[in-house]
C-alpha positions, -999 to +999 in steps of 0.1 A: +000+000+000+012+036-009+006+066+012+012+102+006+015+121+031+012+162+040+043+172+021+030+153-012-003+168-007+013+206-006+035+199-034+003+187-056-017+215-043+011+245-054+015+224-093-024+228-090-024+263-076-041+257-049-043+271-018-049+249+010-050+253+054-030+227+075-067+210+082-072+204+043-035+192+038-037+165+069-077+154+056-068+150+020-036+130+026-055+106+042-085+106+015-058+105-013-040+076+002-073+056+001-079+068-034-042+061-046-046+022-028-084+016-046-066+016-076-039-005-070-062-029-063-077-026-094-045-027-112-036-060-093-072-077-107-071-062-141-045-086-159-031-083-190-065-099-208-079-075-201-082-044-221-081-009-207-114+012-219-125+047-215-163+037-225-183+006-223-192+006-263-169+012-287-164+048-303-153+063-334-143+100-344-161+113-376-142+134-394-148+161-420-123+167-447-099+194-446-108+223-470-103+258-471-138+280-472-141+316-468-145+325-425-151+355-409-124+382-413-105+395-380-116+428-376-150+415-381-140+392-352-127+419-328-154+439-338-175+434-310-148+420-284-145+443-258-108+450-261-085+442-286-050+443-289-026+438-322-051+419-340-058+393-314-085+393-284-072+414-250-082+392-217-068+393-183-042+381-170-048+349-145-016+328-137+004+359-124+031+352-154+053+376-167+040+383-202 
């Protein structure tokens, strides 16, 4: 059985930006331990027969061919955006990187 414990927690939490209190850090490690050994388990029952799926019927992507038509032109785009900047769309910034 794997555990993680507070300091794995943190260091998931800050790659996630998130903050989290000393309470949250001690409950979670606990919850994501259980979480992390559930599917080990599975992993130990699912053998090599059988195959890993994503949805209980198979599925298939339909695809369109590939052709240039006319689209809308930019500064119609911007047109109604409520700032633009250099041709493109102006949004804040949200991850606190240097631009």
């Amino acid at each position: 059985m794997s555990s993680l414990d507070r300091s794995d927690v943190a260091r998931l939490a800050a790659l996630a930006r998130i903050d989290m209190t000393d309470d949250d850090l001690d409950r979670l490690s606990g919850q994501l331990s259980a979480i992390v050994d559930a599917v080990a388990k599975v992993a130990e029952v699912a053998g090599t027969d059988v195959p890993a799926t994503s949805h209980p019927i198979p599925m298939s992507n339909v695809h369109r061919p590939d052709e240039v038509r006319p689209s809308l032109a930019q500064d119609r785009a911007l047109a109604a955006a409520p700032e633009a900047e250099e041709g493109r769309f102006r949004v804040p910034q949200i991850l606190g990187e240097e631009a």
